[in-house]
C-alpha positions as CSV (number, residue, x, y, z in Angstrom):
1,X,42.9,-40.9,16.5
2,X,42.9,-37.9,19.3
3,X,43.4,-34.8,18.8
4,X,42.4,-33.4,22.8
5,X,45.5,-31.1,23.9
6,X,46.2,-29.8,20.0
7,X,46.1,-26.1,20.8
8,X,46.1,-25.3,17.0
9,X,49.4,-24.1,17.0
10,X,52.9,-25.8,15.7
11,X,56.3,-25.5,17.1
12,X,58.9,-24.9,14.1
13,X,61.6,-23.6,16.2
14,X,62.6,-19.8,16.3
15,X,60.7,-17.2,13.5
16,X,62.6,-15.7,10.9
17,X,62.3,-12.0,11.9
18,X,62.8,-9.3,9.3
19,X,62.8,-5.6,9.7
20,X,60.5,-3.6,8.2
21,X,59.1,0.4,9.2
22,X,56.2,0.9,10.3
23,X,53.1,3.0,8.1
24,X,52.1,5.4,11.4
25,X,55.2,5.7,13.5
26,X,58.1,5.0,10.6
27,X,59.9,3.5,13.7
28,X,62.1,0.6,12.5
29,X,60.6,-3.1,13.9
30,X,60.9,-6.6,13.5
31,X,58.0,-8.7,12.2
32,X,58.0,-12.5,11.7
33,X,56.9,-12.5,7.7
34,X,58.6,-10.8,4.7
35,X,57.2,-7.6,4.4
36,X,54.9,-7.4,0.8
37,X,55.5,-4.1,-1.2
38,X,52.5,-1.7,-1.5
39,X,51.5,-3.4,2.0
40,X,51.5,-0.9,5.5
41,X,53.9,-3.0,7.9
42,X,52.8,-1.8,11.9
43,X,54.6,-2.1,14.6
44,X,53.9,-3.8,18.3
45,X,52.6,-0.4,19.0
46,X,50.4,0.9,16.2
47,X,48.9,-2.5,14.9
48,X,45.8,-2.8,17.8
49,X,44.9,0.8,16.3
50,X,44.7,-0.9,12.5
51,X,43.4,-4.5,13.3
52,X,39.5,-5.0,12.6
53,X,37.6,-5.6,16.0
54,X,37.0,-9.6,16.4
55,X,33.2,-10.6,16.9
């Protein structure tokens, strides 16, 4: 079995969006998992700022 060209990634159609507000900016957004209480949602704009740096 090959799996050369498998990028990792699946295609399940459209994501199920649901709005949330964001922790820095309390702008309202859309993010593509159900927000989890007593978790900081960030939007497009404030998450870089949040994320740990990748090695």
């Amino acid at each position: 079995m090959s799996y050369s060209g498998f990028s990792g990634r699946r295609n399940f159609g459209p994501r199920e969006m649901h709005k949330a507000i964001c922790a820095d900016c309390k702008v309202e957004c859309e993010v593509p998992f159900k927000p989890t209480e007593g978790r900081p949602v960030y939007c497009q704009d404030c998450l870089p700022k949040h994320r740990k740096p990748r090695f």
